[in-house]
C-alpha positions as CSV (number, residue, x, y, z in Angstrom):
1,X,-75.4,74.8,80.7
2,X,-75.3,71.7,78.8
3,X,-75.5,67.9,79.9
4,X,-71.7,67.9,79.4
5,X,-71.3,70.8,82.1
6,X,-73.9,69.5,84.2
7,X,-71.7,66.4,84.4
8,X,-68.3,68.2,84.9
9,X,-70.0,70.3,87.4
10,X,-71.6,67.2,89.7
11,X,-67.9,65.3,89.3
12,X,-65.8,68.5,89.6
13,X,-67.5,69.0,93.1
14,X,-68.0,65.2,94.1
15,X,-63.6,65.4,93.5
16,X,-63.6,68.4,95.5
17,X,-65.4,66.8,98.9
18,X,-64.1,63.3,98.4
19,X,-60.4,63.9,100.0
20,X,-62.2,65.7,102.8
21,X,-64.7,62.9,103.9
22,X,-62.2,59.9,103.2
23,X,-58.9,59.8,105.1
24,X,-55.8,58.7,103.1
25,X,-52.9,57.5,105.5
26,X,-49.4,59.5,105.1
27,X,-51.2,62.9,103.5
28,X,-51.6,65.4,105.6
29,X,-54.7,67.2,106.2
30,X,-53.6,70.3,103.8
31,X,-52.6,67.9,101.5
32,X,-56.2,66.2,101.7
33,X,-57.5,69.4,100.4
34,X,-54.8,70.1,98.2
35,X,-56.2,66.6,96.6
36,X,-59.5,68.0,96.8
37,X,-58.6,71.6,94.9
38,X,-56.7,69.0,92.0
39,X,-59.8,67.1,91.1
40,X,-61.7,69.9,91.0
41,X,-59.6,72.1,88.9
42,X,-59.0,69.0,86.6
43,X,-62.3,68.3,86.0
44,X,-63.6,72.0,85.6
45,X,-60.7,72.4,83.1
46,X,-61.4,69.7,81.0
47,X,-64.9,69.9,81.2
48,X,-65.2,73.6,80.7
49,X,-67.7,74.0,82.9
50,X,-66.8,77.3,83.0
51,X,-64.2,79.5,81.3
52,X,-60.6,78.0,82.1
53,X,-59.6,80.8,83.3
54,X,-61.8,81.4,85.7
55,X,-61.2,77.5,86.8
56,X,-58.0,79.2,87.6
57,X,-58.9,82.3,90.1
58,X,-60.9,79.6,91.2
59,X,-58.3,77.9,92.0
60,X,-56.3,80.8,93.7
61,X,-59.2,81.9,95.9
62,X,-59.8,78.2,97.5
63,X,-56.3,78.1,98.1
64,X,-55.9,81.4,100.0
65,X,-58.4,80.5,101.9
66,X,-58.3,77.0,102.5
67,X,-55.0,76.5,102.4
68,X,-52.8,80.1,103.6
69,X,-51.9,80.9,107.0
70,X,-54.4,83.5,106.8
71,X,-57.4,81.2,105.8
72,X,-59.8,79.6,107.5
73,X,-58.6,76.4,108.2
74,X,-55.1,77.7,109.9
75,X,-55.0,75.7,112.9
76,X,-54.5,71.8,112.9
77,X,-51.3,69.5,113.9
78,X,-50.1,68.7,110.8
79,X,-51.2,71.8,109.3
80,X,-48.6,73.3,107.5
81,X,-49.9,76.5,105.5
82,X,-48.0,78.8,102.9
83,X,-48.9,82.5,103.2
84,X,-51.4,83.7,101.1
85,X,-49.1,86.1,99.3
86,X,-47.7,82.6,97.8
87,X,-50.8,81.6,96.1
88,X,-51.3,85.3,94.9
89,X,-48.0,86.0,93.6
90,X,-48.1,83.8,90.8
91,X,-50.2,86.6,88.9
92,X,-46.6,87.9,88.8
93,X,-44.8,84.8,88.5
94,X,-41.7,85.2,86.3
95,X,-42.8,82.5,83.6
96,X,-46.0,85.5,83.4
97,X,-43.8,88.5,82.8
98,X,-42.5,86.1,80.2
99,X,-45.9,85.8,78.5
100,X,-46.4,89.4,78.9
101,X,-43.3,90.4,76.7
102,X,-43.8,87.6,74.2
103,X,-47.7,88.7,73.8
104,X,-46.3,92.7,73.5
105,X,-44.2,91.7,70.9
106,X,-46.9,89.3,69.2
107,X,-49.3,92.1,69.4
108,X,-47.2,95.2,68.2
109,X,-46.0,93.2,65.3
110,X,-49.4,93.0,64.1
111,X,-49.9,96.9,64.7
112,X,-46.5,97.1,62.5
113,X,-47.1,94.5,59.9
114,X,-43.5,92.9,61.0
115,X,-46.0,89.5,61.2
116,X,-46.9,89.5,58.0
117,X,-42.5,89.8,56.5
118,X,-41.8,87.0,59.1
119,X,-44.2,84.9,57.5
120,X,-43.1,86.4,54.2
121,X,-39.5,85.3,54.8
122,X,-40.1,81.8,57.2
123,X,-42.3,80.1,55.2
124,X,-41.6,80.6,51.6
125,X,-39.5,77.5,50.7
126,X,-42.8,75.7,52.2
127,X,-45.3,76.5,49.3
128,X,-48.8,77.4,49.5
129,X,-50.4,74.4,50.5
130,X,-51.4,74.1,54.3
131,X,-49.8,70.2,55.0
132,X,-46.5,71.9,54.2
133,X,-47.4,75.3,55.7
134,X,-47.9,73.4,58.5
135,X,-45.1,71.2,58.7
136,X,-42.9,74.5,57.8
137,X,-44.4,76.5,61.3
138,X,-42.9,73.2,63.1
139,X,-40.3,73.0,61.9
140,X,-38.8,76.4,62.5
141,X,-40.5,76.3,66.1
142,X,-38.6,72.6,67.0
143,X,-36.1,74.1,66.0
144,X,-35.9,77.3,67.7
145,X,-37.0,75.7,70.5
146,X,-34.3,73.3,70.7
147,X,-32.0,76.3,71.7
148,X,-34.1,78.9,73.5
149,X,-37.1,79.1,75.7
150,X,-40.1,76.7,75.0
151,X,-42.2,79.9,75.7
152,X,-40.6,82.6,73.8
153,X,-40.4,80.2,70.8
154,X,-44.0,80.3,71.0
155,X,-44.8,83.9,72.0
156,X,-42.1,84.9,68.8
157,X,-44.0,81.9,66.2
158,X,-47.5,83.1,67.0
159,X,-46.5,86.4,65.1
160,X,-46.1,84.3,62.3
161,X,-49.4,82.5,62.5
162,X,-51.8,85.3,63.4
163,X,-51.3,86.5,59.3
164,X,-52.0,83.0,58.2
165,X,-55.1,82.2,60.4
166,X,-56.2,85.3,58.8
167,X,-56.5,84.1,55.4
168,X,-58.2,81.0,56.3
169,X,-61.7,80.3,56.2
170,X,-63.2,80.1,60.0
171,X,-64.7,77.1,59.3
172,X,-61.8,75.4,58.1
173,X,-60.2,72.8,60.3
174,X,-56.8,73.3,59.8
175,X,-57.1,76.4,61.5
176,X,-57.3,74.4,65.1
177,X,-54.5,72.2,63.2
178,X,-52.2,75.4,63.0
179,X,-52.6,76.8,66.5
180,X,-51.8,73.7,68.1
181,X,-49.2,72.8,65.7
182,X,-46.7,75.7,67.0
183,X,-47.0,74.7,70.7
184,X,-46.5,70.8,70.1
185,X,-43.5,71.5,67.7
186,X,-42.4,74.2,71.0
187,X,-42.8,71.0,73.4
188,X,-41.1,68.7,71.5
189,X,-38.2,70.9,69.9
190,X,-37.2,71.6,73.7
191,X,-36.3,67.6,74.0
192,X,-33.9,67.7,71.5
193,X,-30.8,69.2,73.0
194,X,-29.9,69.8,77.3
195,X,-30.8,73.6,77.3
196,X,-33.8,73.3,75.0
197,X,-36.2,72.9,78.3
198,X,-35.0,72.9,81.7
199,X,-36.3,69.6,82.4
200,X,-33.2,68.4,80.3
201,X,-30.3,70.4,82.6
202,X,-32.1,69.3,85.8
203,X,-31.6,65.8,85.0
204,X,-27.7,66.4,83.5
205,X,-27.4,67.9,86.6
206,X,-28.7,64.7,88.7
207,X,-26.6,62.7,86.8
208,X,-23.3,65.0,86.6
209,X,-23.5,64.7,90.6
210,X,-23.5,60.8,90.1
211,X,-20.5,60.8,88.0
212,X,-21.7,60.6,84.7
213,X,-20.6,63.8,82.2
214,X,-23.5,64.0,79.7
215,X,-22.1,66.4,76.7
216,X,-24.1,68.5,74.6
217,X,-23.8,66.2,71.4
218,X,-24.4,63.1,73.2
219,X,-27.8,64.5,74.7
220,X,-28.3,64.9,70.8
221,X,-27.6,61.9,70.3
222,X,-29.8,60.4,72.8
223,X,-33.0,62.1,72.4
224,X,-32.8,64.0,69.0
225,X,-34.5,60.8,66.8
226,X,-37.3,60.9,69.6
227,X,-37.8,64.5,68.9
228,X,-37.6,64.0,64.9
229,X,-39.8,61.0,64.7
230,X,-42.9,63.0,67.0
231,X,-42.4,66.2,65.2
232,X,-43.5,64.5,62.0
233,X,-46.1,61.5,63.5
234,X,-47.6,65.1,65.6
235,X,-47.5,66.5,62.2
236,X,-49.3,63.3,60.5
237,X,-52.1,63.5,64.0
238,X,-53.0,67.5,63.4
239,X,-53.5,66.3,59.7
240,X,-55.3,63.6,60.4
241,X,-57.7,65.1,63.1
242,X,-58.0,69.0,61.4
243,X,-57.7,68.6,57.3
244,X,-57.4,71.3,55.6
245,X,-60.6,72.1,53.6
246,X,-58.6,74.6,51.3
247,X,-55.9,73.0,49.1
248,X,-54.0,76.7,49.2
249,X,-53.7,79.1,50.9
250,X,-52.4,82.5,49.4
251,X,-50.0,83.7,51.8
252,X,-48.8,87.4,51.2
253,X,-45.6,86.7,49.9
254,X,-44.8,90.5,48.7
255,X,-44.7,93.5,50.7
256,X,-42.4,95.9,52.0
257,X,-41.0,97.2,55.7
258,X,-42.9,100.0,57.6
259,X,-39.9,102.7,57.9
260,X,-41.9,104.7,60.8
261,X,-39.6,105.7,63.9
262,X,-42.1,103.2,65.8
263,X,-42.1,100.5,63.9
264,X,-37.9,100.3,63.1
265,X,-38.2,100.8,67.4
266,X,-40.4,97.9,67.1
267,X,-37.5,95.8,64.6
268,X,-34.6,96.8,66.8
269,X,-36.5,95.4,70.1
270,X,-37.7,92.4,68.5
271,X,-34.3,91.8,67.3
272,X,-32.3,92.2,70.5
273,X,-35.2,90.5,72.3
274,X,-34.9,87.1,70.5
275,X,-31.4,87.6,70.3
276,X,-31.2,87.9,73.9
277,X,-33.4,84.4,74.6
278,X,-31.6,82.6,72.0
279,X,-27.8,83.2,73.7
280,X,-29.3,82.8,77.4
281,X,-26.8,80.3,78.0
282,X,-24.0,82.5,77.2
283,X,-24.7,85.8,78.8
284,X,-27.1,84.3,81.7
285,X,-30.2,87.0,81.8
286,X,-33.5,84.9,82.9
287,X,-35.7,84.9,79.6
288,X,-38.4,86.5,81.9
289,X,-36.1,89.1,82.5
290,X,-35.2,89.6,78.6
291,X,-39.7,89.6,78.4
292,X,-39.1,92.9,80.2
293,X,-37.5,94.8,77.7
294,X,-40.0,95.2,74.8
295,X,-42.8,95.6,78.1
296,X,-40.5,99.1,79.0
297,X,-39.0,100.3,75.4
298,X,-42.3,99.7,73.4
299,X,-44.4,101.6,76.1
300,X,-42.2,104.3,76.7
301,X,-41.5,105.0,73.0
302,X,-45.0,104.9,72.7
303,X,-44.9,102.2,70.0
304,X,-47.4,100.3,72.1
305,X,-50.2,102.6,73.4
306,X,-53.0,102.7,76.2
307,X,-55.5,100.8,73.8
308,X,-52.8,97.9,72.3
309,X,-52.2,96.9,76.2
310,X,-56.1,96.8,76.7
311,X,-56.3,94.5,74.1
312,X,-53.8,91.8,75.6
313,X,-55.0,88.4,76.2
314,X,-54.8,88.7,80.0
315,X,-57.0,85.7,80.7
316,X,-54.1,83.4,79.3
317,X,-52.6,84.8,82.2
318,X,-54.8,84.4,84.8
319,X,-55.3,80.5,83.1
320,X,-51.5,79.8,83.9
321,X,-51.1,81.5,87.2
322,X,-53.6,78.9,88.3
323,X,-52.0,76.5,87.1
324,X,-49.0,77.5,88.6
325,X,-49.9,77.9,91.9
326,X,-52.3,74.0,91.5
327,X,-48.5,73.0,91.2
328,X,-47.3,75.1,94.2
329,X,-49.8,73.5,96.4
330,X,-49.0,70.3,95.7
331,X,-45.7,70.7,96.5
332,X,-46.1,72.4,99.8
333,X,-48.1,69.9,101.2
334,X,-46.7,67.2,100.5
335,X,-49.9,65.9,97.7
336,X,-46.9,65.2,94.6
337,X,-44.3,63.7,97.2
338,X,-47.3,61.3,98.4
339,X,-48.5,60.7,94.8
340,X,-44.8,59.7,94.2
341,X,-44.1,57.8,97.1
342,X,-47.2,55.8,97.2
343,X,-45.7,53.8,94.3
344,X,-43.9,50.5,94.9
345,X,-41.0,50.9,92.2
346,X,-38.9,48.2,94.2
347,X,-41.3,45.7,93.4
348,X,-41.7,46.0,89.9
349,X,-39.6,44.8,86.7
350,X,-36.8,46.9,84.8
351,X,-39.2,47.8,81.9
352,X,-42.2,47.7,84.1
353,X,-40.8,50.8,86.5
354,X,-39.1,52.3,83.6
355,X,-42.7,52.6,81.8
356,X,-44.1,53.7,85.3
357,X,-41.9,56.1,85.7
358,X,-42.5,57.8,81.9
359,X,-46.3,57.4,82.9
360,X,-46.1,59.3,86.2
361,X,-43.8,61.7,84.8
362,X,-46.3,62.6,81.5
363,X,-49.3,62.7,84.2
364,X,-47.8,64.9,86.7
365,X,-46.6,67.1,84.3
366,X,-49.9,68.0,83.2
367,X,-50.5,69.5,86.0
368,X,-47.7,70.6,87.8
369,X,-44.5,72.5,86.3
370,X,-42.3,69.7,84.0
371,X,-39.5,71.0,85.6
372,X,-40.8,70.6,89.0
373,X,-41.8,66.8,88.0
374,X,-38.3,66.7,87.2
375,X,-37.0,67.6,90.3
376,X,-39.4,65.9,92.2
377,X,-38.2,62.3,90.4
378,X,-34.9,62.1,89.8
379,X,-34.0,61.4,93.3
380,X,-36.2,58.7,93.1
381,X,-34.9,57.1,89.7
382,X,-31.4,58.0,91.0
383,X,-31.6,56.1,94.3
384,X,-33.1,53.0,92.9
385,X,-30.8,52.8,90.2
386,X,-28.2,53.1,93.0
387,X,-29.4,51.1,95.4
388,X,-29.3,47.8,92.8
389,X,-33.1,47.8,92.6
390,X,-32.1,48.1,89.0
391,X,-28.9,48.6,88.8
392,X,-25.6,50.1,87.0
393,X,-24.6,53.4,85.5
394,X,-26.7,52.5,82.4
395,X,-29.9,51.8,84.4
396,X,-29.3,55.6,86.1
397,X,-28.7,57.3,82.3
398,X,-31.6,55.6,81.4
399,X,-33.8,56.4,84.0
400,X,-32.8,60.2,83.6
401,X,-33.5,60.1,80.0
402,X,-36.7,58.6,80.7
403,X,-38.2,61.2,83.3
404,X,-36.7,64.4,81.3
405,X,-38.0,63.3,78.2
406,X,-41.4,62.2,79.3
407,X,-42.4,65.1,81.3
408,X,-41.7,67.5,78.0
409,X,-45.0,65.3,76.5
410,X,-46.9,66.5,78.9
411,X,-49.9,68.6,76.4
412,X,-52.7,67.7,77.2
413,X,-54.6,70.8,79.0
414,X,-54.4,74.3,78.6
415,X,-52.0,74.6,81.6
416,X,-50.2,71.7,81.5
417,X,-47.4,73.9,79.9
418,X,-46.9,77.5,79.0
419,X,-46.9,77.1,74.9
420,X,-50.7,75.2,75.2
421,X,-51.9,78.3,76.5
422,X,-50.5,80.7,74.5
423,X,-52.1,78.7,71.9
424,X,-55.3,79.2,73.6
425,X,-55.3,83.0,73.3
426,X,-56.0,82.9,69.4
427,X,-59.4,82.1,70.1
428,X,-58.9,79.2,67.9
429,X,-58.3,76.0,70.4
430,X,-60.9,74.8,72.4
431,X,-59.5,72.3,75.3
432,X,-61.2,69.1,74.3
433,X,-58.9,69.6,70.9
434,X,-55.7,69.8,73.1
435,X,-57.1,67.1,75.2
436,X,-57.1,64.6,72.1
437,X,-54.4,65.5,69.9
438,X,-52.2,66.0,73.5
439,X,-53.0,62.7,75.1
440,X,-52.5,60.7,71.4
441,X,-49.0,62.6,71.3
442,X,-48.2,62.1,74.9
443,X,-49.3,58.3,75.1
444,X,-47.1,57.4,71.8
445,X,-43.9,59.5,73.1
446,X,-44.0,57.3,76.1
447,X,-44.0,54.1,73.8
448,X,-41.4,55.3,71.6
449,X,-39.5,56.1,75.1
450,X,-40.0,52.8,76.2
451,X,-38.6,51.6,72.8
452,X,-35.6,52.7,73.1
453,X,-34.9,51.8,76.4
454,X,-35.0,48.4,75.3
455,X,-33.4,48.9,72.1
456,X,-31.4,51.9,71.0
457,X,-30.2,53.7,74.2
458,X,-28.8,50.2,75.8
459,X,-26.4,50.2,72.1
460,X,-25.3,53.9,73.5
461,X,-24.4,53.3,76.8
């Protein structure tokens, strides 16, 4: 291994024993180990020591048997274990069987050449030259993902990408640039309007029950400059940190439609499938549930064979069903209610709790689900804002616009949301580029947030 594994290793396991020789008062002892799994997932996944994927079964294992009813350390007072069949479920969790039908699709769309006409058709207005090819593949992704899943905006714009990665050189930087570019754009599309990322519709929610109707165009309103600005300063970053060494890059603008019986089965499923994510709102089938569909047609009409589904990238999997059940833990035991709760908001001035709370939000939501960070802090911003700690219906808008927004930043690690790690399966993204170019994005989103809680959102309200 290298120094910089030698060192993740020594801290990954000094993180892992701390919470279990030092007592913290209020956590519980499973949520002492709970602690303990955290840092050590952390630091194996941004340290690499080994492959982030396997950080992740790592993951599942301790947990099952640390932390299940049917582990080892069952017994206790204020032991509260889940079963194990929690921890191991999440190989099947619904945002996975979403993956599953977004990477069919991506995958039998390169078998088909469909790939290479969506690129053919998307980024024509945008020119040959890779700032613009670039800023075209965020676009479009911001803003499909404004109106449909985070995750199947990805899944569907990697199918675009694959074609153009392939007629770069592999040396050329603004290959890491491009990867990362359709994820970011995925993350911060999803802010712009209250069904582009459920983070947005469990706040509206929050704040409906308080009284205050937030409509669709005043959401817009609210948070689409935020969006806007950061789509185009995350553009200016991936520029800035992966130039393109090529000033052009011939893109296969001609070409014609396969007319097989596969590959029009292919065209009708895509169709429908995206059809089906973008109007979830108006017909009310799960997007993981849509993922199904191309998984059953494509395979039974053979149009995705025995050796295509070998080929999947079913370690991206295994990397977010880690991640999924890390957040699961924390939950359970109490770990994110303690990490919340330990904080003395009361005591703390208006701008002071309001850039505490964005902070908290973007750091939680690395490693649990945004939309569980969400949950797990409205009722916190709601009663203070109630309670005249801060005060008035303004202060509780705010404070909702503030923890939705903030969590949706949250970019910085492979599983810190479900587009990062579809990014990782190109093969292209290594996590210290995520970790950069994620923490630059997330840490200037929270300014900006904090900007216009002082200065455009109190004009609004």
């Amino acid at each position: 291994m290298t120094r910089t594994k030698w060192i993740g290793l020594f801290l990954g396991i000094a993180g892992f024993l701390l919470p279990l020789l030092l007592s913290f008062p209020g956590l519980t002892t499973a949520g002492h180990i709970a602690m303990g799994i955290f840092l050590l997932a952390a630091v194996f996944w941004m340290f690499e020591v080994i492959p982030i994927y396997s950080t992740s079964l790592l993951v599942i294992f301790l947990q099952v048997t640390l932390l299940s009813r049917e582990g080892f350390l069952s017994h206790g007072s204020d032991y509260s274990p889940a079963p194990y069949t929690d921890f191991i479920s999440t190989l099947a969790d619904p945002i996975i069987i979403l993956f599953l039908g977004g990477f069919v699709l991506a995958d039998a769309a390169v078998k088909y050449n469909f790939d290479k006409n969506m690129t053919r058709i998307l980024l024509r207005p945008f020119g040959s030259d890779p700032k613009y090819i670039i800023l075209g593949l965020m676009s479009v992704t911001a803003i499909l993902s404004a109106f449909m899943s985070n995750t199947a905006t990805t899944a569907m714009m990697i199918t675009v990408l694959i074609p153009i990665l392939a007629r770069t050189d592999i040396n050329d930087p603004a290959r890491i640039g491009m990867a990362l570019s359709i994820p970011f754009a995925a993350n911060i599309g999803g802010v712009a309007t209250p069904i582009g990322t459920p983070p947005n519709a469990v706040v509206i929610a929050a704040l409906n029950q308080q009284g205050l109707n937030v409509e669709f165009g005043s959401w817009m309103v609210y948070a689409a400059p935020l969006a806007i600005i950061m789509l185009l300063f995350a553009w200016y970053l991936l520029l800035k940190l992966h130039p393109p060494a090529a000033s052009k890059i011939e893109l296969d603008m001609k070409g014609s439609w396969m007319k097989s019986k596969k590959a029009i089965t292919l065209y009708v499923v895509f169709a429908v499938t995206v059809l089906l994510w973008i109007t979830e709102t108006l017909h009310g089938i799960r997007s993981a549930i849509v993922a199904l569909l191309p998984v059953v047609v494509l395979t039974l009409t053979s149009t995705f064979e025995k050796e295509d589904i070998r080929k999947l990238p079913w370690e991206v999997l295994w990397l977010i069903a880690g991640g999924i059940s890390l957040g699961l833990s924390m939950q359970q035991t109490g770990l994110a209610d303690w990490v919340v709760d330990g904080i003395s908001w009361e005591a703390m001035p208006y701008l002071v709790l309001i850039s505490v709370f964005a902070l908290v939000a973007l750091v939680l939501s690395n490693f649990l689900s945004n939309t569980v960070t969400a949950s797990l802090m409205i009722p916190l911003g709601i009663s203070l804002a109630t309670s005249g700690v801060v005060g008035g219906p303004a202060s509780v808008m705010m404070i909702g616009l503030v923890i939705a927004l903030s969590t949706s930043f949250a970019m910085v690690l492979p599983i810190s949301t479900p587009p990062n790690a579809i990014a990782v399966s190109t093969g292209v993204v290594k996590t210290k580029d995520m970790i950069v170019s994620g923490s630059i994005i997330g840490i200037t989103a929270i300014i900006l947030v904090i900007i216009m809680t002082a200065f455009y959102w109190p004009f609004l309200l």
